[in-house]
C-alpha positions as a printed NumPy array, in Angstrom:
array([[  1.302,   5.119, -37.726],
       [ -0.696,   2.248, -36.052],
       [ -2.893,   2.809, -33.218],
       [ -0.812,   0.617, -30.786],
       [ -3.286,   0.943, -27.925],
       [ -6.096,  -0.323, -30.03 ],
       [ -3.87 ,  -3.619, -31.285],
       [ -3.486,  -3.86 , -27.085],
       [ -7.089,  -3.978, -26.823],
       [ -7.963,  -5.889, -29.478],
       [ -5.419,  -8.739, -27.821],
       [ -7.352,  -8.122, -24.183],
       [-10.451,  -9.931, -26.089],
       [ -8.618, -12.911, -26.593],
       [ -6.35 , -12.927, -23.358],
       [ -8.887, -11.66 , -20.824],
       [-12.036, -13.58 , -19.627],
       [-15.398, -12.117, -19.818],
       [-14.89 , -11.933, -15.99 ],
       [-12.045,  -9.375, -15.864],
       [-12.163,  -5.775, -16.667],
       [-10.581,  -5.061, -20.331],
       [ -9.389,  -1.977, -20.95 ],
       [-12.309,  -0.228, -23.448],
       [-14.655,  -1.283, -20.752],
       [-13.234,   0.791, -18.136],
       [-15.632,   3.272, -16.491],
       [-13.419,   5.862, -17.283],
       [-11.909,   9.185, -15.506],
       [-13.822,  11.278, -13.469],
       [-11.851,  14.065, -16.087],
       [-12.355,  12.907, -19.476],
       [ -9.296,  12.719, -21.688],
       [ -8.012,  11.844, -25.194],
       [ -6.565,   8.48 , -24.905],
       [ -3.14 ,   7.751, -25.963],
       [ -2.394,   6.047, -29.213],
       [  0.285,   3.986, -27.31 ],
       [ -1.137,   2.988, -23.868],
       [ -4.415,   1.902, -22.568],
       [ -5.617,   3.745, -19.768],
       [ -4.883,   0.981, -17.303],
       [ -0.806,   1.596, -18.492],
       [ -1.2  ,   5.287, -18.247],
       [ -2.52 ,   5.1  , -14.768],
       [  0.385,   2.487, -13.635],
       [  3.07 ,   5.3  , -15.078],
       [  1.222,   7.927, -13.13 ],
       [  1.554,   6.245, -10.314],
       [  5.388,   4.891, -10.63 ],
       [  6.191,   8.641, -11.697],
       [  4.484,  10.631,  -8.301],
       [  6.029,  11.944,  -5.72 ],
       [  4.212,   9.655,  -3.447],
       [  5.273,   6.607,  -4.911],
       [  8.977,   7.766,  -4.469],
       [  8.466,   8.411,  -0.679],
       [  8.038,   4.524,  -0.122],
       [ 11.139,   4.014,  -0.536],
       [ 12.143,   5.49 ,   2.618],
       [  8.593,   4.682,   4.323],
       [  9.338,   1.461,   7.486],
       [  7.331,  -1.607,   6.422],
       [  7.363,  -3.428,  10.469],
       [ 10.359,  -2.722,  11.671],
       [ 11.447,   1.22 ,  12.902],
       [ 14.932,   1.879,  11.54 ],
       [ 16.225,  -1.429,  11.22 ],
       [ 20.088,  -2.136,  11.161],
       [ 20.865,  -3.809,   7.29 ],
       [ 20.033,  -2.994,   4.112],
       [ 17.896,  -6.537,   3.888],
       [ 14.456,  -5.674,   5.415],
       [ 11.593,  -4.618,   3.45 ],
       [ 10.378,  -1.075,   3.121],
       [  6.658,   0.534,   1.595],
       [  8.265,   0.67 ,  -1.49 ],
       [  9.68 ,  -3.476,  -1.503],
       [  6.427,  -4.724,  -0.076],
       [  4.638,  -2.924,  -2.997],
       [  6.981,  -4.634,  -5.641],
       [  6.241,  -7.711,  -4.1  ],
       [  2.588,  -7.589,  -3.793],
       [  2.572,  -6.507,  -7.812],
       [  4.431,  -9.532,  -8.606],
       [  2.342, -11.763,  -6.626],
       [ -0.764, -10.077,  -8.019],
       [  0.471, -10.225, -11.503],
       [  0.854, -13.976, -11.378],
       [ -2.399, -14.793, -10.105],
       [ -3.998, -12.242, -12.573],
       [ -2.538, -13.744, -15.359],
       [ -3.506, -17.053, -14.602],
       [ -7.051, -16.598, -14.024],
       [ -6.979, -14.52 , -17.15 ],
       [ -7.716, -11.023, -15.713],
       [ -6.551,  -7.828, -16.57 ],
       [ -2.506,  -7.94 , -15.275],
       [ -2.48 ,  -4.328, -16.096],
       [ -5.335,  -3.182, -14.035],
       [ -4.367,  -5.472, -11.514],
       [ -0.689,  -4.217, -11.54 ],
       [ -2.008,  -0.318, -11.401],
       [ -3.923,  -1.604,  -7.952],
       [ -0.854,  -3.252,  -6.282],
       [  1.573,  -0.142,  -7.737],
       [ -0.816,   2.39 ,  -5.754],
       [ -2.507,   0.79 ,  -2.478],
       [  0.185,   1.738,   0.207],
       [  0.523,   5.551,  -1.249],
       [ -1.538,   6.733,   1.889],
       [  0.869,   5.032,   4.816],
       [  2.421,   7.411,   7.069],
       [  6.006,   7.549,   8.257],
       [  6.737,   4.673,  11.037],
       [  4.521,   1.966,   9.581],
       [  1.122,   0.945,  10.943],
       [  2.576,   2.885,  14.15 ],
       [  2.3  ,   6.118,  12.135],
       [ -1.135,   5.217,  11.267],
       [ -2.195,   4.657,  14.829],
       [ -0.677,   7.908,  15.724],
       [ -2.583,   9.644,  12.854],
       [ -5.99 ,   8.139,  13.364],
       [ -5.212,   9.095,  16.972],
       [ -4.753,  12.432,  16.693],
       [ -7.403,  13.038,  14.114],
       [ -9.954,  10.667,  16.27 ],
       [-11.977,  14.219,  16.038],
       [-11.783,  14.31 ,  12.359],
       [-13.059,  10.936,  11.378],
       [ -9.92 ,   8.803,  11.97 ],
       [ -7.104,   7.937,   9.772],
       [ -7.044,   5.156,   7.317],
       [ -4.16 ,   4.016,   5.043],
       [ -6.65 ,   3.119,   2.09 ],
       [ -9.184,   6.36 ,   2.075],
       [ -5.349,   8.265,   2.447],
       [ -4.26 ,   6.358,  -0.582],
       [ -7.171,   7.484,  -2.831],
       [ -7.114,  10.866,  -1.283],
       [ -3.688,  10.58 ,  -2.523],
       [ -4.196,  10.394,  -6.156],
       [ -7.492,  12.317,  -6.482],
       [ -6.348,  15.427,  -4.196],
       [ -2.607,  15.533,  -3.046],
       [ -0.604,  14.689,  -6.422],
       [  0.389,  17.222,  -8.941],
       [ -0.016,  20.269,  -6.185],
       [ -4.028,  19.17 ,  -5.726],
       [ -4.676,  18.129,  -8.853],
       [ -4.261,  14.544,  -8.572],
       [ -3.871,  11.765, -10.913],
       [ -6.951,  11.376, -12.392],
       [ -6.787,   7.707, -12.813],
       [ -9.842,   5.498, -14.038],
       [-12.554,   4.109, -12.18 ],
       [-11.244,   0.911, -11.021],
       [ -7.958,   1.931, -10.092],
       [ -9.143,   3.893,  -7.369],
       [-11.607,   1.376,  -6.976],
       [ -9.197,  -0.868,  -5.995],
       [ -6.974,   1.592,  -4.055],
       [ -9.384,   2.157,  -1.637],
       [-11.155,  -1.656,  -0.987],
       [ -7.249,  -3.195,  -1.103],
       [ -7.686,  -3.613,   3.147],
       [ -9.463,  -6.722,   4.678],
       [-12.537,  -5.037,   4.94 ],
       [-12.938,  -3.46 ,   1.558],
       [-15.128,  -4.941,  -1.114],
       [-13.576,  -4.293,  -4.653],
       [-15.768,  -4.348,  -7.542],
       [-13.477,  -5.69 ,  -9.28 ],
       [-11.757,  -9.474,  -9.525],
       [ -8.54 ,  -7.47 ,  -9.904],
       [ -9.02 ,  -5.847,  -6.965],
       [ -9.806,  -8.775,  -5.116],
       [ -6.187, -10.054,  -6.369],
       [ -4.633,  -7.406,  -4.917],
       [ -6.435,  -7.436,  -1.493],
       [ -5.464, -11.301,  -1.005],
       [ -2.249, -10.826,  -2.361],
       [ -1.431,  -7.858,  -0.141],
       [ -1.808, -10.306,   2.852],
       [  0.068, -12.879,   1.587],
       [  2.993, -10.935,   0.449],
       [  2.961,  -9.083,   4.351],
       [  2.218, -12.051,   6.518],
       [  5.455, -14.422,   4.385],
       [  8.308, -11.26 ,   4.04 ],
       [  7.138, -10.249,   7.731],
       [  8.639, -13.781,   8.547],
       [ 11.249, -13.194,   6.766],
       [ 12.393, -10.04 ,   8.232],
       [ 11.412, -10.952,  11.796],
       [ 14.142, -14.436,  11.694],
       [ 16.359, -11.936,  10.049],
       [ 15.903,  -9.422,  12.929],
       [ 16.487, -12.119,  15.466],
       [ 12.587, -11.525,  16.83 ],
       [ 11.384, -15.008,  15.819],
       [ 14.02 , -18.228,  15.522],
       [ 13.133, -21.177,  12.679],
       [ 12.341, -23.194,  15.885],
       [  9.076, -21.238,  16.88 ],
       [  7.689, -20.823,  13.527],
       [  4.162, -23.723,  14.202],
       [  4.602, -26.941,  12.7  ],
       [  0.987, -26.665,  11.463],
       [  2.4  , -23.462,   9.206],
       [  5.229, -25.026,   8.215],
       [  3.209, -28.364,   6.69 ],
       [  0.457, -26.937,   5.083],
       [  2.966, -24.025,   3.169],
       [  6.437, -25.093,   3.516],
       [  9.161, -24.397,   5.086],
       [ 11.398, -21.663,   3.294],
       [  9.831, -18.023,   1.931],
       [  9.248, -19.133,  -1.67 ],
       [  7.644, -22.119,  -0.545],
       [  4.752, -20.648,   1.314],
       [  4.25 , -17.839,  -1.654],
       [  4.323, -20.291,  -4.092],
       [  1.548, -22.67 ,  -1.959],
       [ -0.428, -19.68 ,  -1.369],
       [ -0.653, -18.81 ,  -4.916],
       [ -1.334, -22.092,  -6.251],
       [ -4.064, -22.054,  -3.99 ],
       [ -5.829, -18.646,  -4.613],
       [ -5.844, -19.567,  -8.062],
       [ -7.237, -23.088,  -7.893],
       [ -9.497, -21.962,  -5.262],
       [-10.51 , -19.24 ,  -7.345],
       [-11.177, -20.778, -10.381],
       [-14.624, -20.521, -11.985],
       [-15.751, -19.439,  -8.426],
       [-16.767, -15.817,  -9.152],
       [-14.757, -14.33 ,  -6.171],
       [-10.481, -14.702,  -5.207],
       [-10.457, -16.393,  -2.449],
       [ -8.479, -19.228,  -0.687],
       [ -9.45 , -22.794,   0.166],
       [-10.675, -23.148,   3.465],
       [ -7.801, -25.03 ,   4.882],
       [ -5.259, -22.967,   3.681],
       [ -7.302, -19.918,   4.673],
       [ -7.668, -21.371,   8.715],
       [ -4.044, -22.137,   8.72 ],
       [ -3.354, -18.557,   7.315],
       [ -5.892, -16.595,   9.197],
       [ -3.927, -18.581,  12.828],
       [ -0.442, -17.57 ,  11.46 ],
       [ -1.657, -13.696,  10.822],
       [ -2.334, -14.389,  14.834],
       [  0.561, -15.872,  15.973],
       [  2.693, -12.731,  13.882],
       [  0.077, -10.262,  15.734],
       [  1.108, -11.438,  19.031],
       [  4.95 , -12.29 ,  18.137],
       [  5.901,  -9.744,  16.299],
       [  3.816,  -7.097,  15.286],
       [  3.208,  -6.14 ,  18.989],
       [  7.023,  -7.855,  20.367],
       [  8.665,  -5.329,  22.755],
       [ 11.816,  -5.801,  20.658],
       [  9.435,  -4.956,  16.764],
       [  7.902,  -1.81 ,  18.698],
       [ 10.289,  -0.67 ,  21.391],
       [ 10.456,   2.399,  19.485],
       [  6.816,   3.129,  18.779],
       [  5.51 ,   5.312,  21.803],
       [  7.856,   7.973,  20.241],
       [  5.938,   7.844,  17.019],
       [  3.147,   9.85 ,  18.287],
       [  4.884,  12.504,  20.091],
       [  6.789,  13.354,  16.934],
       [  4.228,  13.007,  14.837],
       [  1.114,  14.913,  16.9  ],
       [  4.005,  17.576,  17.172],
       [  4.566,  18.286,  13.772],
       [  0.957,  18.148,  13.519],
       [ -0.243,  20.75 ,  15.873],
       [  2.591,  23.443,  14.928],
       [  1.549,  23.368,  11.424],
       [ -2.134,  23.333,  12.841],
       [ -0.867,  26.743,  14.617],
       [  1.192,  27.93 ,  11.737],
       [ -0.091,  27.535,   9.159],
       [  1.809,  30.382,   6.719],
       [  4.41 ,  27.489,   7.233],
       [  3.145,  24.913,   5.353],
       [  4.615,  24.363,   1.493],
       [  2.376,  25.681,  -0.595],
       [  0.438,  23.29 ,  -2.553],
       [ -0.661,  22.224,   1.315],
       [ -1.352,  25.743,   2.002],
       [ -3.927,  25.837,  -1.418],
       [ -5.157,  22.361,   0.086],
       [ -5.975,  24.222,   3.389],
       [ -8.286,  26.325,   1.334],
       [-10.368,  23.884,   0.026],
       [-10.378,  20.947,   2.115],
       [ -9.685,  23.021,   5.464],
       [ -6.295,  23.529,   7.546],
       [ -6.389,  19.973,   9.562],
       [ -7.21 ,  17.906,   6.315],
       [ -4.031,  19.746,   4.763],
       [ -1.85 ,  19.275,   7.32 ],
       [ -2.901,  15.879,   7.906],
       [ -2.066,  15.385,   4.315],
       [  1.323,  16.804,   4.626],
       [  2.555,  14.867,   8.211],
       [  1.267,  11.542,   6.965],
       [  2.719,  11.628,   3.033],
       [  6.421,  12.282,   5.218],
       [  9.115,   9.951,   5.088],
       [ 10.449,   8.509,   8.519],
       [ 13.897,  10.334,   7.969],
       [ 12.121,  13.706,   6.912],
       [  9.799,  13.35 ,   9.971],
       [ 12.208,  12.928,  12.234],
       [ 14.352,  15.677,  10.593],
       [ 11.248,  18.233,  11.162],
       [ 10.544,  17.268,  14.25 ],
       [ 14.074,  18.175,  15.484],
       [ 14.059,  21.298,  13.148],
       [ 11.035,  22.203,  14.944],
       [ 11.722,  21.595,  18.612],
       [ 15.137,  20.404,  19.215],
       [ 17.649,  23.58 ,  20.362],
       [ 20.168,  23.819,  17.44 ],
       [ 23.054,  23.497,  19.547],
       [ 21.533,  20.145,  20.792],
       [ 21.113,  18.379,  17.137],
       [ 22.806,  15.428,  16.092],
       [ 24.255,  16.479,  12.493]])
């Protein structure tokens, strides 16, 4: 039988530049393993990560908008979709590793709590004694500790790499992971849009002028300006970046969505709940701990009871959250069912 993953890295020396990461030049696991005869370990690590637990969860995980009426608006799961996509196409035309840079997009958002970046306020709130909650360092903690009932994943080197630098701050070592940061923000900022004229939160008529000229003036417009720039911007540049221009007009939009929609009374009406379920469920699993399920409960041992439990609130859907919450402290009698 042919070694299939061998023919698949033989290929990556033709179809990937010197500047992307090929497959046999990975760093490797931080567990050593036989590789497959099929897959290279950049494909093994994107099935590990469509097949967790965690990756499952998205689906049911608010993107902006809390429990939104329709079927239409994006979710964790959706935005991660379309920041793959978005990555993919950029990867492949500056002839980087798709698969590596697919694995990235697949597993950056596995660390957001229930309720959006409201959760994640409410988390680095209450663990503001504990060194803060961040989405990224909760995504890697995700696959190195949480999955497979603290095993984790065990995926290579620049995966996790990646993972954790996806954010605005981060520095990837990686091009691919560079892809993925930038395309992260330009998938969020453009379906944010989208859901916001859907929601009735922004109208076409106060969308700036300035936006609409330098990207367009319908969704697959602006992606498709975006991208076109990243990738001439990018080329033979060492670094993913976008042109200046583009990158002014972007960085004023991601400040006119801050102020018009991220933080709009109508977006967030909802969101000085979040923490009062949330710090609840925290603090009676802080105080009973024999409660916890019981891979959390081994996690408790290792990494200590707050870590655990902080592990368990924040990995919770927004329907399951709210379901313990009124498990927990709602009179029976008093529960909508």
């Amino acid at each position: 039988m042919p070694n299939f993953r061998e023919k698949r890295e033989a290929l990556e020396r033709r179809l990937i530049s010197p500047q992307g990461v090929r497959a046999e030049n990975s760093k490797g696991r931080a567990v050593p393993e036989t590789e497959s005869d099929v897959r290279t370990c950049f494909q093994r690590d994107m099935d590990r990560i469509i097949h967790s637990k965690s990756f499952r969860r998205l689906m049911h995980k608010t993107q902006v908008f809390l429990q939104p009426e329709g079927d239409h608006y994006r979710t964790r799961l959706t935005h991660t979709f379309e920041v793959s996509r978005i990555a993919r196409t950029i990867a492949r035309a500056l002839e980087l590793s798709e698969d590596l840079t697919e694995a990235i997009a697949l597993g950056h958002d596995l660390g957001h709590t229930p309720f959006g970046h409201a959760g994640e306020r409410a988390m680095n709130d209450i663990l503001k004694e504990d060194g803060g909650f961040r989405h990224a360092e909760q995504s890697l903690r995700v696959v190195d500790r949480v999955e497979k009932d603290g095993r984790g994943l065990n995926l290579t080197y620049e995966v996790r790499d990646g993972i954790l630098n996806h954010t605005s701050g981060g520095a990837p070592e990686t091009l691919e992971g560079q892809v993925v940061r930038i395309a992260d923000r330009a998938a969020y900022i453009n379906h944010d849009v989208d859901d916001a004229l859907r929601a009735g939160i922004l109208k076409e008529s106060d969308i700036p002028e300035e936006f609409i000229c330098a990207l367009g003036d319908t969704y697959s417009a602006r992606i498709d300006t975006i991208i076109m720039d990243i990738i001439t911007a990018s080329l033979d540049s060492g670094t993913i970046c976008m042109s200046p221009g583009i990158s002014f007009v972007f960085d004023s939009f991601h400040s006119f969505m801050f102020q018009n929609v991220y933080t709009n009374v109508q977006a967030k009406s909802e969101e000085k709940k979040v923490y009062g379920i949330l710090n609840g469920i925290f603090e009676y699993y802080v105080k009973n701990p024999d409660k916890l399920p019981g891979d959390f409960k081994r996690l408790a041992e290792t990494d200590g009871l707050r870590r655990a439990v902080a592990d368990y609130v924040s990995g919770m859907t927004d329907k399951y959250a709210v379901y313990q919450f009124s498990e927990l402290f709602i009179p029976e009698a008093w529960q909508v069912r």
